[in-house]
C-alpha positions, 0 to 999 in steps of 0.5 A: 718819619717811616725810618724813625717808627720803625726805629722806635718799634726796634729799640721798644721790642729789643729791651727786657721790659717790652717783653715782659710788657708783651707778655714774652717771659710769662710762666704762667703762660708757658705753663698753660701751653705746655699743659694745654698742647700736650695731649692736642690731637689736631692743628685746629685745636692746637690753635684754638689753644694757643689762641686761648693762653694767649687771651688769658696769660698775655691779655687777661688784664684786657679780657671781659669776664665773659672772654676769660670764660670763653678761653677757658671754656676752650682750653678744658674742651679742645685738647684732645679733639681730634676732629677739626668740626668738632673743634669747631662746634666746641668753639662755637658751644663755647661762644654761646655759653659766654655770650660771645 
């Protein structure tokens, strides 16, 4: 039984349209990371802001208003943080505005 979900799993990943299902070959999100992560001063930030295009252009149809205001809260405020606490406390005053 195990073979065969991995099996499915396979063959599900490995045609075109999972991906596109998955969000693999969406321009807007890799518009938003090569926007984003090009001024990223910081590991922590770059992340957070990897983390927050995938919320918005992988998952946005899932997200709550109040989430795709948190993600994009994060990625207007991280990008050139350099700091790993201040990434940190714009996170947090990020979940705060949001009602996160």
């Amino acid at each position: 039984m195990r073979n065969l979900a991995y099996l499915l799993l396979s063959i599900t990943l490995a045609s075109p349209l999972s991906a596109q299902a998955f969000g693999m070959n969406n321009p807007d999100y890799d518009q938003c990371i090569l926007q984003s992560l090009r001024n990223s001063q910081s590991s922590v930030a770059a992340d957070a802001i990897r983390r927050s295009c995938d919320a918005l252009y992988r998952n946005g149809e899932l997200l709550l208003p109040r989430e795709k205001s948190y993600h994009v809260c994060v990625l207007q405020n991280v990008q050139s943080v350099r700091d790993e606490f201040a990434v940190q406390q714009i996170l947090r005053a990020c979940q705060r505005q949001n009602q996160m």
